[in-house]
N, C-alpha and C positions, 0 to 999 in steps of 0.2 A: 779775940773771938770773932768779930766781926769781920777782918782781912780773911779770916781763914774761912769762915763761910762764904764771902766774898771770891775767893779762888775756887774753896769746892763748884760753885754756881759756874763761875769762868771756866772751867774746867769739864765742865755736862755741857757749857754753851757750845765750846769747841767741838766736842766728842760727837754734840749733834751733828754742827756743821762740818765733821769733818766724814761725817758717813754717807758716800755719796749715792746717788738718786739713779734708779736700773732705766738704762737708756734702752730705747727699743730702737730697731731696725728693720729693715724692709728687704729679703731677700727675694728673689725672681724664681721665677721658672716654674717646676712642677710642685715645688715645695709649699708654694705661696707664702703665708704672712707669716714672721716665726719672731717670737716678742723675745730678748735677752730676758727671762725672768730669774735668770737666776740657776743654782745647779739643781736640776731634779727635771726640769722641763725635757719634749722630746720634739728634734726638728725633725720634718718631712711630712707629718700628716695632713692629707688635705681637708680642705675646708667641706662641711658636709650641705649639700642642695636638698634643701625640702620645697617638693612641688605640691599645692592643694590637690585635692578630690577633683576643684571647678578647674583649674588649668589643664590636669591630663584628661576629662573631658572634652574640656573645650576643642584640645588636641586632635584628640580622637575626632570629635565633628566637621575638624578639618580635613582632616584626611579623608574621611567618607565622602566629603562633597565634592573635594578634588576628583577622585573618582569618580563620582554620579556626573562630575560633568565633561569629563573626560567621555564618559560611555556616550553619555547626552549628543557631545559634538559627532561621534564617532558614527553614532548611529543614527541619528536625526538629521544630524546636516549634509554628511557624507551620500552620496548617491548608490542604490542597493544596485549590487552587479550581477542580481539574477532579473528572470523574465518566470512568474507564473501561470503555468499551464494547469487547464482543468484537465485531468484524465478521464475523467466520467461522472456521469454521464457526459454521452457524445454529444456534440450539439447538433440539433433536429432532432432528439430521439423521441420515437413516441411511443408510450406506454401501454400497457393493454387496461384498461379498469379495473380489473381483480387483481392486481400485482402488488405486492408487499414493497414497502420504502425502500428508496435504492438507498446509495451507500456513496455520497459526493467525498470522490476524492482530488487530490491537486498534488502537483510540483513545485515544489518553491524551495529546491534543498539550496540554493545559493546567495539566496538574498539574506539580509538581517532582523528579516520581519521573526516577531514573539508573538503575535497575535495574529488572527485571521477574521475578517468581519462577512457572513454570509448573507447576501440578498436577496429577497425572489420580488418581482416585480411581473404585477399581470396587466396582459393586453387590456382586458378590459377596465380596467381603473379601482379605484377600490383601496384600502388598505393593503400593502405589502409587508411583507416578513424578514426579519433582521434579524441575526444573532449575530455572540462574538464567541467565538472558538481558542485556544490555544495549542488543537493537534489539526494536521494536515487531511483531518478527515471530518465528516459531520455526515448522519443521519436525522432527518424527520421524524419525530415520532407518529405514530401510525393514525393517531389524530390529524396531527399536522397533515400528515401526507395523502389523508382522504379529504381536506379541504383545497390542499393544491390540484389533485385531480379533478376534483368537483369544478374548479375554476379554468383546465385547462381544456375541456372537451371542446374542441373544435378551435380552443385558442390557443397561444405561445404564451408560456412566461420566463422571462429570463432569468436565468440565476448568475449571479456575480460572486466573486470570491475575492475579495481585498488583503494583499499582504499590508500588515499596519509595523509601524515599530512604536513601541509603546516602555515611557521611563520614565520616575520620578513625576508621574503625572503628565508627560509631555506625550503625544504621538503623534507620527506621523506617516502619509499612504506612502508603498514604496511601487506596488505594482497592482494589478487586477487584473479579472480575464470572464469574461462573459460569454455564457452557450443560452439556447432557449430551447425548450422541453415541455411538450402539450402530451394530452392522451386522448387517444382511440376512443369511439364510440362503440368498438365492436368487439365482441370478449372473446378469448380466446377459446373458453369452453371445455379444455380440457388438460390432463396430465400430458409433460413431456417427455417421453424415455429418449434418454443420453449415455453417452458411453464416457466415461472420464477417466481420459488416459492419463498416466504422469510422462513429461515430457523433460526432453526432448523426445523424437518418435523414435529414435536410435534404439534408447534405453527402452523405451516401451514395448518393441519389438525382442527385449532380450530380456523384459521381464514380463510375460504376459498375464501370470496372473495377479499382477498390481492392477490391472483393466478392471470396472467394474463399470456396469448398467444399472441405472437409477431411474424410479420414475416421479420424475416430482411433481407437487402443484405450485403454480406459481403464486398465486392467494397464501400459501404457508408462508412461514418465517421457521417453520421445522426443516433439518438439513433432510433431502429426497432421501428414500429408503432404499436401499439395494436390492436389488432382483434380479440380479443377473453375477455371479461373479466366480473366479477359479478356473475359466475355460481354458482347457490345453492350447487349442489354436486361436488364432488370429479371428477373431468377429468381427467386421468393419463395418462397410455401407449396409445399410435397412430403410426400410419404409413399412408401412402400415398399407390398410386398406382404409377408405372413407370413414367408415365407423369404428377403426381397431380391431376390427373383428381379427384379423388378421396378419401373420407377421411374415416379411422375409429380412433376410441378412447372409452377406458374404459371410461361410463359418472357415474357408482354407481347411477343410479336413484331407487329412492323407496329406499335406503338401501340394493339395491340390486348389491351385489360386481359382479355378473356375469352380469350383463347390458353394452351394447353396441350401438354405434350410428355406422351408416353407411350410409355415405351420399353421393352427389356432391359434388366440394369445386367452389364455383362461386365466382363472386365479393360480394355478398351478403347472406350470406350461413345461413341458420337456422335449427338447431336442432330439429327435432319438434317430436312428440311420434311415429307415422309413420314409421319410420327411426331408428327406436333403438329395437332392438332383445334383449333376456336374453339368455345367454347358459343355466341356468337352465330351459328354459322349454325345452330344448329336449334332456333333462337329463332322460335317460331309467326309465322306471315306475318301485317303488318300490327304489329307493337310498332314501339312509336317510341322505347323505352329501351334502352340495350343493359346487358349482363346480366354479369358477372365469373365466375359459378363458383364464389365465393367459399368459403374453406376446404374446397377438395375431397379426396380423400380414394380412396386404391387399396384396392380390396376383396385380402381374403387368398391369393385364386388368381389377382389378377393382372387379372382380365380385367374388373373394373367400375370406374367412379370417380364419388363420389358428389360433389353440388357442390351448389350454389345456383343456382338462377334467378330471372329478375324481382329480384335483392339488391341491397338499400341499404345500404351503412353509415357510420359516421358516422369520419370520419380528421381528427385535429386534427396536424399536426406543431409539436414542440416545440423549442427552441432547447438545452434543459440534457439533458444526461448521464444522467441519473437517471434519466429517463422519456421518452423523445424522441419519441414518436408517442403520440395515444391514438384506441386502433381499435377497433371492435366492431360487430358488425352488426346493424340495428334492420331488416330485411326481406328475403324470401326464401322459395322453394319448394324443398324437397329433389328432386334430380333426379340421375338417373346417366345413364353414357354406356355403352352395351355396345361395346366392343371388337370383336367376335367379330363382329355384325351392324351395325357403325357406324351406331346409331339413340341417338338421347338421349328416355329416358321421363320425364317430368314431368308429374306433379297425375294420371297413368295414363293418358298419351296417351302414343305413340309416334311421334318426330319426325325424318324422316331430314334430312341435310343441304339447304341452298340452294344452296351453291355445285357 
C-alpha cells in the first residue's frame, strides 16, 4: 500500500515536472511585444498610448508660444519696410473756427504696425492729447476738437501718427510722421456752393447729370444739401457777388462754350433764357474764332462780369484720379459785360449785341 502510493505521488511529481513553462519572446518591428501564451492568443496588435488631459495641453501651449514668438521675432525685431505718411490734414493747414472735426487720415499699407498711437502736442505747453487707434483713420470728437481749436488760434500744434506693432504684450515703434495745424482767428461767415463732379472729367462730361451743386455749411457735420442738379448742359465756372446777392456760371447752352447765366440767387432761383447772354455775340463783326469768357468773374455789386475774349487755352483730359484734366489759358483780353446797359467793353471799345 505504501510503494503504490508512493509511485502514485512519483508519478504527479513527474507529470508536474514534466509540464513545461510558456516561454515568452520578443519579436521586432511593427508588431511589438507578442508573449507565446499559448493557442488562442493574436500576434500583431499594437500596444495602445494613453496621453493625460495635462500632456496634450501642455502640448498644445507649446505650440501656441512657438508661434507667438515666431510672430514676436518676425515683427518686433525684423525692421518695418514701409514709411508712414499723413494724408490729411495737410501740414500748415489752417482752419477756419466754425469748422466741424476733420477726419486724420494716414498711409501705412506696408509696414507690420497693428496699432497706430495719435499725438497732438501744442506750441504753447500744457497737457497734450494721446490716443491709440487700431484703423488707419481717427476723428476728434467734437469736444475734443473745439479745445484743440481753442488752443490753436494764432498757434501750431502738431499732430504725430506712430505705427506701433504690438504682441503678446510686447510693442514696438516702426515708423511716425508729423504735420502742424493751427486755426484762423477769422470766420468764414458763410455757406459754400460747389459743384461735385464724379471724376475722372472724361466720364463727367459723358455723364452730366451725375453733376450736382450743393451748398453747405462748414459748422454742420450734416452732408450739404442739393440745390442745383439734372442740368442738360455743362455748368462750370461761377462766382457770386459780395453778399450773394447774386449769381453767374458758364451754363454751355446750345453748344455754345461762351454762354452765360446771370441771375438773382433767391430761395428759389431759376435759370431761364432771359438771364443768360453769349460773349460771342458781341464778339466784333468779322472774327472767325469764337471766344469762351473764360474764367469770368461777378463784380461785388452785382452788376459787371469780367471774362476773357479772343481766349485760348490749352485742355488735356486725363484718364487717372489724381489729376483728371490739365487746363490753363495761354490767350485772351480782359473784357466785361455791363448788366445794367447790355454792352460788353473790350480792349476800350464798347460792343452791343448781334443778335
Amino acid at each position: 500500500m505504501s510503494k503504490g502510493r508512493k509511485s502514485q505521488r512519483g508519478k504527479r511529481k513527474g507529470a508536474a515536472r514534466s509540464s513545461p513553462r510558456p516561454e515568452k519572446s520578443v519579436r521586432g518591428g511593427a508588431k511589438g511585444v507578442v508573449g507565446d501564451l499559448g493557442a488562442g492568443h493574436v500576434e500583431g496588435n499594437p500596444p495602445q498610448v494613453r496621453m493625460s488631459p495635462t500632456r496634450i495641453l501642455g502640448f498644445l501651449a507649446l505650440v501656441a508660444l512657438l508661434a507667438v514668438a515666431y510672430l514676436a521675432v518676425s515683427t518686433l525685431i525684423f525692421p518695418s519696410t514701409g514709411a508712414l505718411t499723413i494724408s490729411y490734414p495737410f501740414d500748415g493747414s489752417v482752419f477756419p473756427p466754425e469748422i466741424v472735426a476733420p477726419t486724420v487720415w494716414w498711409e501705412d499699407g506696408e509696414s507690420t504696425a497693428n496699432r497706430w498711437r495719435i499725438s497732438v502736442e501744442f506750441e504753447g505747453g500744457g497737457g497734450g492729447i494721446e490716443v491709440e487707434v487700431d484703423t488707419t483713420v481717427w476723428a476728434p470728437s467734437q469736444d475734443l476738437w473745439k479745445t484743440i481749436k481753442a488752443r490753436t488760434v494764432g498757434e501750431e500744434a502738431r499732430i504725430s501718427v506712430t505705427g506701433l506693432a504690438s504682441l503678446a504684450g510686447l510693442t514696438r515703434t516702426l515708423s511716425s510722421h508729423t504735420i502742424s495745424i493751427s486755426t484762423s482767428s477769422d470766420s468764414v461767415g458763410a455757406a459754400i456752393f460747389f459743384r461735385e463732379v464724379p471724376l475722372p472729367f472724361l466720364f463727367a462730361t459723358a455723364n452730366l447729370p451725375m453733376m450736382k451743386w450743393r451748398l453747405g455749411d462748414i459748422g454742420s457735420s450734416e452732408p450739404p444739401p442739393i440745390i442745383l442738379e439734372n442740368l442738360p448742359s455743362c455748368g462750370n465756372c461761377h462766382s457770386f457777388s459780395a453778399v450773394g446777392a447774386t449769381l453767374g456760371m458758364d451754363v454751355d447752352v446750345a453748344n455754345d462754350k461762351g454762354a452765360y447765366v446771370l441771375t438773382p440767387f433767391e430761395e428759389e432761383t431759376v435759370l431761364s433764357r432771359e438771364k443768360i447772354f453769349s460773349w460771342n455775340d458781341y464778339y466784333p463783326p468779322g472774327g472767325s474764332v469764337r471766344t469762351f469768357g473764360l474764367l469770368a468773374r461777378v463784380s461785388p455789386d452785382g452788376r459787371y462780369v469780367v471774362g476773357g475774349m479772343k481766349d485760348r487755352a490749352v485742355f488735356i483730359p486725363r484718364p487717372d484720379l489724381e489729376y483728371s484734366q490739365l487746363f490753363f489759358p495761354v490767350q485772351g483780353l480782359l473784357s466785361y459785360f455791363d448788366q445794367g446797359a447790355h454792352v460788353l467793353v473790350t480792349n476800350g471799345e464798347s460792343l452791343r449785341s448781334e443778335g
